[in-house]
DRENDO-1510 file (C-alpha; in Angstrom, 1 decimal, always signed):
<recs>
REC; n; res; u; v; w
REC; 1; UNK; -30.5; -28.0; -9.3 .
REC; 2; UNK; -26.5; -28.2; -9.1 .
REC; 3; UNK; -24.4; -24.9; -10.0 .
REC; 4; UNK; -23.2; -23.8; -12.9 .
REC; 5; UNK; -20.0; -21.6; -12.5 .
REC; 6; UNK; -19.6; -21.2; -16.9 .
REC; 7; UNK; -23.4; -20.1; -16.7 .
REC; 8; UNK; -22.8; -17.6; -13.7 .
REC; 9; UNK; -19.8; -15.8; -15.0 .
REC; 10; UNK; -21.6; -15.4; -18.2 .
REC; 11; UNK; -24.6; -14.0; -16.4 .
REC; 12; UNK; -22.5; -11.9; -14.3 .
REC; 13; UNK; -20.7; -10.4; -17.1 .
REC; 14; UNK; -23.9; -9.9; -19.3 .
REC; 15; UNK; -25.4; -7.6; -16.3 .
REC; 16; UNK; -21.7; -5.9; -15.7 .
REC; 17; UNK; -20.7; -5.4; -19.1 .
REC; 18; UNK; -17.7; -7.4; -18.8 .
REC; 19; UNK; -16.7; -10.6; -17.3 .
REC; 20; UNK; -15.2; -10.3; -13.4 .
REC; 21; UNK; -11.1; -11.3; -13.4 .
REC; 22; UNK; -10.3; -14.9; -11.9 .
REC; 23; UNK; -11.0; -13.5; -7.9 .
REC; 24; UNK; -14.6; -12.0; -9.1 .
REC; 25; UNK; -13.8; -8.2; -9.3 .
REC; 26; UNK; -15.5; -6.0; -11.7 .
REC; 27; UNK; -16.0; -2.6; -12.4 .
REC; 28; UNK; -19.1; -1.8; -9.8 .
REC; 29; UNK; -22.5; -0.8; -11.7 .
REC; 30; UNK; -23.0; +2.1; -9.0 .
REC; 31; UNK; -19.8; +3.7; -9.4 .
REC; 32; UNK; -21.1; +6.6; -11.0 .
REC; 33; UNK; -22.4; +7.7; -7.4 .
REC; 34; UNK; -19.2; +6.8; -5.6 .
REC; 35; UNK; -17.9; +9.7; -3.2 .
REC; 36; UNK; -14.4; +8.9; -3.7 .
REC; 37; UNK; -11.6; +7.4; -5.7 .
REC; 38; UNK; -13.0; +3.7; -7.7 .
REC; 39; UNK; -10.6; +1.1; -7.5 .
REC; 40; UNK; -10.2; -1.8; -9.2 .
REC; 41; UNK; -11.1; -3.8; -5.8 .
REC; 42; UNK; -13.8; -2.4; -5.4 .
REC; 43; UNK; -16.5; -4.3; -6.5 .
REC; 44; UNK; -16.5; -7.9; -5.8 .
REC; 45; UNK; -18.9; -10.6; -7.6 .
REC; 46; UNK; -19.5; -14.6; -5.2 .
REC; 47; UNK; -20.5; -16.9; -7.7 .
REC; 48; UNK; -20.6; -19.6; -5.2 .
REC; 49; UNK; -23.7; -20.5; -3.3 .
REC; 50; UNK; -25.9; -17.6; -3.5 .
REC; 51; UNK; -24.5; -15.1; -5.9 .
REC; 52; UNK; -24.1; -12.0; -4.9 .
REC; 53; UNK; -22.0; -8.9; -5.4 .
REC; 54; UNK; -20.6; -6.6; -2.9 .
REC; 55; UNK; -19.0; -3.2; -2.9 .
REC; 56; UNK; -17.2; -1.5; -0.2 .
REC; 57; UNK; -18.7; +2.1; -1.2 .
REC; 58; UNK; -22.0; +2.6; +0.2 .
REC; 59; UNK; -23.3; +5.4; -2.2 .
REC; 60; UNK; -24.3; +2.7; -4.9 .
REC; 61; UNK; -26.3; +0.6; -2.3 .
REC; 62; UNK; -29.3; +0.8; -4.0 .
REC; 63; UNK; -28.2; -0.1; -7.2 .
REC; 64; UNK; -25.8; -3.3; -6.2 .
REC; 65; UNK; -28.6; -4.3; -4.8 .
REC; 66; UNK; -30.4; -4.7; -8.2 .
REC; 67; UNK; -27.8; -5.5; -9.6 .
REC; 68; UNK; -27.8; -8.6; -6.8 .
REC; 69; UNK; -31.3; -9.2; -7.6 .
REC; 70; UNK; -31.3; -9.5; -10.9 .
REC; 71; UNK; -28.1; -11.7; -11.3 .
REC; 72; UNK; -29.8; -14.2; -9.0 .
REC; 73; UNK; -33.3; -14.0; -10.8 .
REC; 74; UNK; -31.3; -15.0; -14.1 .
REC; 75; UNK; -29.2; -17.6; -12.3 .
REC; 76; UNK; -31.9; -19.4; -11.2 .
REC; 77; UNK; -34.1; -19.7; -14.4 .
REC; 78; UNK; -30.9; -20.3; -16.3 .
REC; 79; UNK; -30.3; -23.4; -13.6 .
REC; 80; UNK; -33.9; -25.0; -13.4 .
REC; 81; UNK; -34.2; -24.9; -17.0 .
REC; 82; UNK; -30.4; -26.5; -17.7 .
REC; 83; UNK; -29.7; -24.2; -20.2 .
REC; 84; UNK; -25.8; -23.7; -20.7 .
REC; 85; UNK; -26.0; -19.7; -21.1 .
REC; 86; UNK; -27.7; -16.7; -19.4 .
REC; 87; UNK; -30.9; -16.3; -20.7 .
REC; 88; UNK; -31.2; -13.4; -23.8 .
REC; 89; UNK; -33.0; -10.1; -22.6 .
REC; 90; UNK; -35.7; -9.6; -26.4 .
REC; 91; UNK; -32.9; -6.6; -27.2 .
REC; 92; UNK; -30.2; -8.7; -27.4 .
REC; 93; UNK; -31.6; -11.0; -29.4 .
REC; 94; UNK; -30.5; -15.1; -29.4 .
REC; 95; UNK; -27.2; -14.6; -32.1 .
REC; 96; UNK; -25.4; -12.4; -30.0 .
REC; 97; UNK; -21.5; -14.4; -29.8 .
REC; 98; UNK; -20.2; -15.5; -26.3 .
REC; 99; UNK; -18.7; -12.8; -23.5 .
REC; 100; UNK; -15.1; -12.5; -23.7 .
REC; 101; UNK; -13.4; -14.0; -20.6 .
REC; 102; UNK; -11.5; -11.2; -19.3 .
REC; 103; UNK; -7.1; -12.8; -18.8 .
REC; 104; UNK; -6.1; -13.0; -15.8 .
REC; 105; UNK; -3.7; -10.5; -14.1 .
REC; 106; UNK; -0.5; -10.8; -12.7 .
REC; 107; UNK; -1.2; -10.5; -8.5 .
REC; 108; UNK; +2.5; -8.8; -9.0 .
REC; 109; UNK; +3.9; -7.7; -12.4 .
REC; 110; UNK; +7.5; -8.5; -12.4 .
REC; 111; UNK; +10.3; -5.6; -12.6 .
REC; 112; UNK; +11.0; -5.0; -16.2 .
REC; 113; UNK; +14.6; -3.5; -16.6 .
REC; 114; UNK; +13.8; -2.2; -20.0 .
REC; 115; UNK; +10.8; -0.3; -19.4 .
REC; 116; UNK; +12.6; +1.5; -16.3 .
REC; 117; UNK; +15.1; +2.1; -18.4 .
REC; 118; UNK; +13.0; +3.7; -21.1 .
REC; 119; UNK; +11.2; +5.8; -18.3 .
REC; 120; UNK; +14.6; +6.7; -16.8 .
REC; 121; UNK; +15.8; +8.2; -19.8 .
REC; 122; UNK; +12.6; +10.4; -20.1 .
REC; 123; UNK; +14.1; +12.9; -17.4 .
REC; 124; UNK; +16.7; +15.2; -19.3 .
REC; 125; UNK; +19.6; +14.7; -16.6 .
REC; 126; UNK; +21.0; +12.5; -14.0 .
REC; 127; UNK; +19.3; +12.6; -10.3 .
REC; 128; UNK; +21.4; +12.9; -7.8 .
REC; 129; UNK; +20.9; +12.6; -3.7 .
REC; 130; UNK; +22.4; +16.3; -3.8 .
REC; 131; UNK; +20.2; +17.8; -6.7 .
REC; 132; UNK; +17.5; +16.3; -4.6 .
REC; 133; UNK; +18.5; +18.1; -1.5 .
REC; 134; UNK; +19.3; +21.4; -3.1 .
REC; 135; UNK; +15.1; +20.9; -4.7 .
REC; 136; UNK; +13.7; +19.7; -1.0 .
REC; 137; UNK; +10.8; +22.5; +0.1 .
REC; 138; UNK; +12.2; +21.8; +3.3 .
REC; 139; UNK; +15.6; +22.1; +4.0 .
REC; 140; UNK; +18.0; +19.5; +4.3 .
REC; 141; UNK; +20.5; +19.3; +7.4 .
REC; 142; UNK; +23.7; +18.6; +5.8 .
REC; 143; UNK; +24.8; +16.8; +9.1 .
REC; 144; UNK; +22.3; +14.2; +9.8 .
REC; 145; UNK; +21.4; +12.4; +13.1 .
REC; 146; UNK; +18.9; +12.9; +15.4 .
REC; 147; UNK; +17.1; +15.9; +15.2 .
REC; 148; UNK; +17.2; +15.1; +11.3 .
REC; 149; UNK; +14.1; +12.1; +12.8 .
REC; 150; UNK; +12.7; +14.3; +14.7 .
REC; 151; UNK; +12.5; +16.5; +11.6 .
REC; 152; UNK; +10.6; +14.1; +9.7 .
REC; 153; UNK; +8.0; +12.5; +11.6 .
REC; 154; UNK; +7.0; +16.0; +12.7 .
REC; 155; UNK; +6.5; +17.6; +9.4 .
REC; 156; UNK; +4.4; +13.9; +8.4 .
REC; 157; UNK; +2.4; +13.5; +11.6 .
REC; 158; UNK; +0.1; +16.3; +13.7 .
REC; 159; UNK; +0.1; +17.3; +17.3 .
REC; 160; UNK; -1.0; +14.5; +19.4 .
REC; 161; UNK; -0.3; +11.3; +16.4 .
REC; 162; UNK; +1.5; +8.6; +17.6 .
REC; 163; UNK; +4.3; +6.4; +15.2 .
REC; 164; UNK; +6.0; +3.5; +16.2 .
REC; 165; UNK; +9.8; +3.2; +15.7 .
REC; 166; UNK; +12.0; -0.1; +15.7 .
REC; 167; UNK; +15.2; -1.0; +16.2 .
REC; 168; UNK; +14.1; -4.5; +16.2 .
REC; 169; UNK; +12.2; -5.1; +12.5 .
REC; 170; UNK; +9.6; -7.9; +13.9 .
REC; 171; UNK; +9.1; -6.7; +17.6 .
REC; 172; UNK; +5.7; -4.7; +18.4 .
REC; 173; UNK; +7.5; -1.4; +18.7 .
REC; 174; UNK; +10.7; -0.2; +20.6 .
REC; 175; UNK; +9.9; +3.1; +20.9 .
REC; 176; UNK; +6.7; +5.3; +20.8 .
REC; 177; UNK; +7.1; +9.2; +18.5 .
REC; 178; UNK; +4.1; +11.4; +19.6 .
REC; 179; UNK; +4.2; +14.9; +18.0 .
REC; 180; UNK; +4.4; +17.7; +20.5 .
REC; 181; UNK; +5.4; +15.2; +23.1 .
REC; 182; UNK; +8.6; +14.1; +22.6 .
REC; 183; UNK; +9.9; +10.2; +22.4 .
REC; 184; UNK; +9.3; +6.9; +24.7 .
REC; 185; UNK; +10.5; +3.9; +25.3 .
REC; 186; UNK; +8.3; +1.0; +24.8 .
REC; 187; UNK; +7.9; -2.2; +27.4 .
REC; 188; UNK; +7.9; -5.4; +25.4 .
REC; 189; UNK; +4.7; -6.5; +27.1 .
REC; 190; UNK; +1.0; -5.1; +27.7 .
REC; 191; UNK; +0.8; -3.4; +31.1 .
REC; 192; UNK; +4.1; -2.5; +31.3 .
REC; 193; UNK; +4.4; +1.5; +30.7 .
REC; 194; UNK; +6.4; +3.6; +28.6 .
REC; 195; UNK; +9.2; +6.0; +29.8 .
REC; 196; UNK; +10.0; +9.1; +28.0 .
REC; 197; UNK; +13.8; +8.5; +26.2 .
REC; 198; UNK; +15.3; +9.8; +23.1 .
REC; 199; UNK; +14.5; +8.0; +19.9 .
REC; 200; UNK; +17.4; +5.7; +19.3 .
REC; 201; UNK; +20.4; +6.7; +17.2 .
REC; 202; UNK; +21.2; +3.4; +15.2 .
REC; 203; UNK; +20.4; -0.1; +15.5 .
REC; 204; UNK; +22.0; -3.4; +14.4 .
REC; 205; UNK; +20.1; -3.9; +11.2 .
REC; 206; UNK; +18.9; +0.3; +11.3 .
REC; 207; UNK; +15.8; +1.6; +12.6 .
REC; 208; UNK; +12.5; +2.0; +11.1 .
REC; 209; UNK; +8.9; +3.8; +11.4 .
REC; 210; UNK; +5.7; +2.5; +11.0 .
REC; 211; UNK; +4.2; +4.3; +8.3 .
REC; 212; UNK; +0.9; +5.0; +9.4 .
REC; 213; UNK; +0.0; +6.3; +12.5 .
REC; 214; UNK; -1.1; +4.5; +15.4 .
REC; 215; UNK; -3.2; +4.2; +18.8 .
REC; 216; UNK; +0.2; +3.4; +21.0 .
REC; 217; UNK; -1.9; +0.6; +22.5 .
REC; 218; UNK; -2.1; -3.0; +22.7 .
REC; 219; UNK; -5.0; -4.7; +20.6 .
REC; 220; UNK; -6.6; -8.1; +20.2 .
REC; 221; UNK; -5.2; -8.6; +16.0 .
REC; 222; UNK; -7.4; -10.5; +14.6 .
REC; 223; UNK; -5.6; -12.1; +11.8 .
REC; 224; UNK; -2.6; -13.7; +14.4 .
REC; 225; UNK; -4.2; -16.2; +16.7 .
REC; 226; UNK; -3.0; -18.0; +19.3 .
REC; 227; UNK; -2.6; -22.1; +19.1 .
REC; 228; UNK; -6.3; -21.9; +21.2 .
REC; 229; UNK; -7.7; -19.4; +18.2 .
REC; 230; UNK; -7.6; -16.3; +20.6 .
REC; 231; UNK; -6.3; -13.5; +19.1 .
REC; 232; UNK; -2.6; -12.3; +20.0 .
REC; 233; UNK; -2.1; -9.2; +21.2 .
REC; 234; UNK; -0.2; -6.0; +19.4 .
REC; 235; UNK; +0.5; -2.6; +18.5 .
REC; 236; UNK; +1.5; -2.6; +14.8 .
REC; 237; UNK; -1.6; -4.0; +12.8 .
REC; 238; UNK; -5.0; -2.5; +11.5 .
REC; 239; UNK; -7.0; -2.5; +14.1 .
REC; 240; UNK; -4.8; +0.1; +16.0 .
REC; 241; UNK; -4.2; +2.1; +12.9 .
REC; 242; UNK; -5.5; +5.9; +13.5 .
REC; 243; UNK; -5.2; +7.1; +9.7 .
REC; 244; UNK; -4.3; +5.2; +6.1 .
REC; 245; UNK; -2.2; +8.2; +5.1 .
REC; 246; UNK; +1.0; +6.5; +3.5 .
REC; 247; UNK; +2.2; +3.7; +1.1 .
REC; 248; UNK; +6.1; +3.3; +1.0 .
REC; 249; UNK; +7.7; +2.9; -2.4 .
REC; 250; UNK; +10.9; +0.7; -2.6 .
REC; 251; UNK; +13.0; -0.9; -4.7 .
REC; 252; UNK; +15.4; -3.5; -4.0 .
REC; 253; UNK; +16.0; -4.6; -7.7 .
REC; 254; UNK; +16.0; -1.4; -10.0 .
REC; 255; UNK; +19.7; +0.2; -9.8 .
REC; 256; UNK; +19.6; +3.3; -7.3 .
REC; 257; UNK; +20.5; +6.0; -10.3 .
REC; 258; UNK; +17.3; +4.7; -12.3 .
REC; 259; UNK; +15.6; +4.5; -9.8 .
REC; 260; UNK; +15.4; +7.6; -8.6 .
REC; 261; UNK; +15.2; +9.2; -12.3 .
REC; 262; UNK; +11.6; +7.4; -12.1 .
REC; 263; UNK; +10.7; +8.6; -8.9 .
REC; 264; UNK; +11.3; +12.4; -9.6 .
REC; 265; UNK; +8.7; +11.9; -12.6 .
REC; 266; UNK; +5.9; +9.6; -11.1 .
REC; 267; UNK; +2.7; +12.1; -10.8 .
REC; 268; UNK; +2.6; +11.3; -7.1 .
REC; 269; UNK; +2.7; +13.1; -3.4 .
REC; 270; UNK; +5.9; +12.0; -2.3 .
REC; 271; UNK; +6.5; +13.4; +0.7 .
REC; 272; UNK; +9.7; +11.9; +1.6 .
REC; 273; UNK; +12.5; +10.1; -0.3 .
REC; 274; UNK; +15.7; +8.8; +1.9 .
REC; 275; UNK; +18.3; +5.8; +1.8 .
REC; 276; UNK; +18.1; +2.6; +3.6 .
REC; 277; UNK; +21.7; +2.7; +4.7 .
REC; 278; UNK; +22.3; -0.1; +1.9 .
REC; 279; UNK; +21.4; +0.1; -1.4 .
REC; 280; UNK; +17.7; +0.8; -1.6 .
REC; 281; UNK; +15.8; +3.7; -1.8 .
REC; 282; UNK; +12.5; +4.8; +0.1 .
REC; 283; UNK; +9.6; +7.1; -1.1 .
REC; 284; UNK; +6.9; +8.1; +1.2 .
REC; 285; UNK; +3.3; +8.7; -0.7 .
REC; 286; UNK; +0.5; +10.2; +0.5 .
REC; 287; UNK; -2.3; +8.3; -0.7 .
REC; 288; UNK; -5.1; +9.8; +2.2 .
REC; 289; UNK; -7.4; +7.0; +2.4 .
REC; 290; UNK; -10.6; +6.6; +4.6 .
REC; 291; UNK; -10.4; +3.2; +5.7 .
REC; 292; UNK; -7.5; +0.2; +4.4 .
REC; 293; UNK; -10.0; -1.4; +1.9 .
REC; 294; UNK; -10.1; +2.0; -0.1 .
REC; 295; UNK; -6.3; +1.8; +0.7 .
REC; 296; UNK; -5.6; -1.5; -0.9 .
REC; 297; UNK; -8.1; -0.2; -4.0 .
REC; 298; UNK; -5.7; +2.4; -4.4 .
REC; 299; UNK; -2.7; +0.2; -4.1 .
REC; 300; UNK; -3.7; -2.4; -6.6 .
REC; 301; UNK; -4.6; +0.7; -9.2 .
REC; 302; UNK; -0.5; +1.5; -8.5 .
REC; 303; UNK; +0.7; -1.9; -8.6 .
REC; 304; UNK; +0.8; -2.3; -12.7 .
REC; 305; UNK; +2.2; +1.3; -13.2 .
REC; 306; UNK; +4.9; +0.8; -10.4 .
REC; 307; UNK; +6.2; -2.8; -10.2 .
REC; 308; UNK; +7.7; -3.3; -14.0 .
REC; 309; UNK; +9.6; -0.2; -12.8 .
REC; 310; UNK; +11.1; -2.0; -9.5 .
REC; 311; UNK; +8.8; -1.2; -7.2 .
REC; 312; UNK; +8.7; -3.9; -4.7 .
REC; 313; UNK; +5.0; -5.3; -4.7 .
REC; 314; UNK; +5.6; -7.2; -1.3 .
REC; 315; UNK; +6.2; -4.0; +0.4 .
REC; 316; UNK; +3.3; -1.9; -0.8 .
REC; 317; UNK; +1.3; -3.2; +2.1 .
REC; 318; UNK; -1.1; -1.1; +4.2 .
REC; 319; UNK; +1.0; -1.5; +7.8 .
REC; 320; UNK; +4.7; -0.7; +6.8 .
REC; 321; UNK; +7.6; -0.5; +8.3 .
REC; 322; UNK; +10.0; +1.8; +6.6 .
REC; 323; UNK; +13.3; +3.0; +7.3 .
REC; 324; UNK; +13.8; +6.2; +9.5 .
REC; 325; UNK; +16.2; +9.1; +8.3 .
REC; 326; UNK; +18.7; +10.5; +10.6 .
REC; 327; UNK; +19.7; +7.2; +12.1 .
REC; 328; UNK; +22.6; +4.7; +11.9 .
REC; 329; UNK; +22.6; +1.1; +10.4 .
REC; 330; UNK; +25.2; -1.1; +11.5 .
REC; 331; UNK; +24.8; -4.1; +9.7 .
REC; 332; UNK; +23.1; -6.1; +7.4 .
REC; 333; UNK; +21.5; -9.7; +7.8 .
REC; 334; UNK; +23.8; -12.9; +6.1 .
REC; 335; UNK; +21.9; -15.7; +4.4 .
REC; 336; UNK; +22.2; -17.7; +7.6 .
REC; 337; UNK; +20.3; -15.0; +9.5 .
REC; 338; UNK; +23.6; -13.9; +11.2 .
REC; 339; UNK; +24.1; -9.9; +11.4 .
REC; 340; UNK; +27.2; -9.2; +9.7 .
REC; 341; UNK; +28.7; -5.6; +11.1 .
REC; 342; UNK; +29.3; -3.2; +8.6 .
REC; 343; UNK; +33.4; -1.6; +9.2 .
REC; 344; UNK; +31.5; +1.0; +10.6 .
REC; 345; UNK; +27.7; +2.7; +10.5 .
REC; 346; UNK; +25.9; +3.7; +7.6 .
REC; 347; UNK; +23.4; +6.7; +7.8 .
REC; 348; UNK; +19.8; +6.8; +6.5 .
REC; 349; UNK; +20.2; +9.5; +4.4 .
REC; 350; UNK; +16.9; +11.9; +4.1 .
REC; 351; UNK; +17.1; +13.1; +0.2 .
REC; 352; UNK; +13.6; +15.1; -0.1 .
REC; 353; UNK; +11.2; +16.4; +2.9 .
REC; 354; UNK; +7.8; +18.1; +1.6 .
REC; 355; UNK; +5.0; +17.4; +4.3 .
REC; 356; UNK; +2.6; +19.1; +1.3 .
REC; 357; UNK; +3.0; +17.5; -1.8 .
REC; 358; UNK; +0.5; +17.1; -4.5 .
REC; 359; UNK; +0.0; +14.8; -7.1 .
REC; 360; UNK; +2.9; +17.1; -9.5 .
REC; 361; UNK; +6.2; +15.0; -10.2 .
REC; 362; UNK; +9.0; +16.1; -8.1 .
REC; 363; UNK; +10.8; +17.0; -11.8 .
REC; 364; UNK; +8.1; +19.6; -12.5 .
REC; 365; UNK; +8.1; +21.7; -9.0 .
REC; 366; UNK; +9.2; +25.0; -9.3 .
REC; 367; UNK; +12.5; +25.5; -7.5 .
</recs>
């Protein structure tokens, strides 16, 4: 009896009410009795082998699974008997026209000038880095350096969290943040311990944070293996993640001035907006997932609202690095990998600072 994938899709989308997109997801049948936020990656649907479908909720156990138990009932009378459709349930009847096969969708819309543009011009004045300052629920040192980072990841992280900082973009961590603690310096191997030291100042290419908050350890990561399959070891991937709190919205397309005329109206906790000492501009959101599948659910919901305005889809990954306000930049990287110095530093600029945003544009706050 050899597999047909036309016949399975069908079947799938005749149970589902619509056909899964080209990767298998589909609006779950138990998502009624999710707990929290449904996501578009939810609910996943393997048409190969034995078919099954799969959701990362467990509230709507009982009814994937038969959901799972029909679809493979109907599968495999529709296969021993060679028909080329899914079987008709007597209410449907045998004149019923095909399923619609749902298009595909762009993994990454592209950035669509015009329709930033047309959002842009939806917010009745100019945004500037100072009428942003002036609006910040927390204030905004005017002379920026130091205790301007210190500022930061205190008001975004509790007593005890620990967040890695760079000076190096791909090492495992330079230094170590832990709120109510102070700063460390990092060893650049495991067993070698950390020495308390101010967080760094500036850095050749700047300095950036992860995003999410983090163990401080070294961990087996299991998706970067050695040549012998073992897994490496780190401090900057899931497995040592403590809380999937943040997605960092950048954009290095969109022109600065529109861009931040769409930030101040997205309907989104953005707890921190700041420069990257070039051109870009940064927006911390607090998204407050449980675990990084319900995070990338929540990303991929973002993804077609965001991108066409400039977001950068390549950067709206669960274990960021982002840039940290309150430090220097000195340079920027040439196209042969060089560092070229700027004539002289360029801050990080934090814009915005409010540790307790809700899901109310930044344009409709009350002063």
């Amino acid at each position: 009896m050899s597999e047909n994938p036309a016949t399975r899709r069908a079947i799938a989308a005749e149970l589902l009410g619509e056909a899964p997109d080209e990767n298998g997801f589909a609006p779950c049948p138990g998502r009624h009795l999710h707990n929290g936020s449904t996501g578009r990656r939810d609910f996943q649907v393997l048409l190969e082998g034995a078919p099954t479908g799969r959701c990362f909720h467990t509230s709507c156990a009982a009814i994937v699974d038969d959901f799972n138990a029909k679809l493979r009932s109907m599968i495999g009378k529709s296969e021993a008997s060679g028909a080329s459709g899914p079987p008709r349930s007597p209410m449907l009847g045998s004149n019923v026209p095909p399923l619609p096969v749902a298009p595909k969708r762009a993994k990454r819309p592209l950035y669509d000038p015009a329709k930033l543009a047309a959002f842009a011009a939806c917010a009745p004045f100019p945004i500037t880095a100072e009428w942003l300052a002036s609006r910040s629920p927390v204030l905004i040192p005017k002379g920026q350096g130091i205790a301007t980072a210190e500022l930061v990841l205190s008001s975004l992280y509790a007593p005890g969290e620990r967040v890695l900082v760079f000076t190096r973009e791909h090492s495992q961590g330079d230094f170590l943040w832990e709120c109510s603690r102070g700063a460390f310096r990092l060893g650049e191997q495991p067993g070698v311990g950390a020495v308390p030291s101010p967080l760094p100042a500036g850095g050749p290419l700047g300095v950036w944070f992860l995003a999410q908050p983090v163990t401080g350890r070294w961990a087996a990561n299991p998706n970067n293996r050695a040549p012998d399959g073992s897994p490496k070891m780190g401090r900057r991937h899931g497995a040592v993640v403590t809380s999937w709190r943040f997605m960092v919205l950048e954009s290095d397309e969109a022109p600065p001035e529109l861009w931040l005329r769409a930030l101040v109206q997205l309907p989104l906790p953005i707890v921190a907006v700041y420069t990257s000492g070039g051109r870009s501009i940064h927006a911390l959101c607090r998204v407050g997932a449980s675990c990084k599948e319900e995070w990338d659910s929540l990303r991929d919901d973002l993804v077609p609202i965001l991108c066409p305005l400039g977001a950068d889809a390549a950067a709206m990954t669960a274990v960021r690095l982002t840039r940290l306000p309150g430090t220097l930049r000195h340079g920027s990287r040439g196209k042969d990998g060089k560092v070229n110095p700027y004539p002289s530093p360029r801050p990080q600029r934090l814009l915005w600072l409010n540790p307790e945003a809700t899901a109310v544009s930044i344009l409709d706050l009350r002063p």
